[in-house]
Residue, then its C-alpha position, 0 to 999 in steps of 0.5 A: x045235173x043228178x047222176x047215179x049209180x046202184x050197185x051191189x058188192x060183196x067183196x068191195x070190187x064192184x063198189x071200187x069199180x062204181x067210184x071210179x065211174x063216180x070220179x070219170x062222171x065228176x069231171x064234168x062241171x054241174x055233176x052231182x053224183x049219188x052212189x047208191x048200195x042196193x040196200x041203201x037207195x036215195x028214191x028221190x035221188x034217183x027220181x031227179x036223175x038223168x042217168x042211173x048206171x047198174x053194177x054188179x058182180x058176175x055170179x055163175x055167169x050172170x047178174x047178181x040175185x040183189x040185182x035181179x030182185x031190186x028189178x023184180x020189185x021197183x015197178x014203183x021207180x020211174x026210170x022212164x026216159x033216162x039214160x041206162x047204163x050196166x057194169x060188172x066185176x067178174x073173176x074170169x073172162x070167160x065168167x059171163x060177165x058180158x051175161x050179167x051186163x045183158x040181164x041189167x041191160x034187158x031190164x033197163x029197157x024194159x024200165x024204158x031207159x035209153x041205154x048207153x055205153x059209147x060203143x065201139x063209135x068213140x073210138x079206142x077204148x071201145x066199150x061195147x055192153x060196159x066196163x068190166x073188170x077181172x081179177x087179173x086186170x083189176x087196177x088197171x080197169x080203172x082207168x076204163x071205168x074212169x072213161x065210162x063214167x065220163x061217157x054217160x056224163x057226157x052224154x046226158x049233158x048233152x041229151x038233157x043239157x037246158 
């Protein structure tokens, strides 16, 4: 099963973030996994995939512009049915991390996806909107974006699974 991830990252903090998402995803067996800068998307990837996770660093209290113009301009990218899931990389907590994620998480419905992050329903660590990661915690938010991304894994299987 294809899963895929698109971020964008300046300083290389949101790409760390997306391959442990990639590593947490890749414990699963039959779990392909395409890693995708904004500038640089599969579209036939992503048309064969399950889950498609956004990421994107916090600026000003919200998403990206990368971000925001890639949903202001993929009206030709079915994302119709799929699962949907939002992370961020913020310098702060008090930054708007939880802002940005909102921003992708709106356009995730909007694209019609079925948004998922496991919630407070899994049990500690809750992770409520998705994983995010500060300045001060960086090494340690592995580990929590590791476990998200074998989250959305499992729950695609698990939705998807023929």
């Amino acid at each position: 099963m294809k899963l895929s991830i698109i971020y964008y990252s300046k300083t290389g903090k949101t790409k760390t973030m997306a391959e442990e998402i990639t590593k947490g995803m890749g414990i699963l067996e039959n779990i392909e996994v395409g890693l995708f800068p904004i500038e640089k998307i599969d579209y036939d990837y992503i048309k064969e995939s399950k889950a498609v996770i956004f990421g994107t660093p916090t600026y000003y209290a919200n998403t990206c512009w990368q971000i925001k113009k890639w949903f202001d301009e993929s009206q030709n990218c079915n994302l119709e049915g799929k699962i949907g899931g939002a992370f961020s990389t913020a310098d702060f907590p008090q930054g708007g991390a939880d802002t940005a994620i909102l921003t992708i998480i709106n356009h995730l419905m909007v694209k019609g996806m079925l948004v998922y992050s496991g919630g407070s329903s899994l049990g500690l660590p809750y992770i409520h909107l998705g994983p995010v990661a500060f300045k001060e915690n960086f090494e340690e938010s592995k580990k929590l974006f590791n476990l998200f991304g074998k989250r959305i894994a499992e729950k695609s299987v698990e939705i998807f699974k023929k």
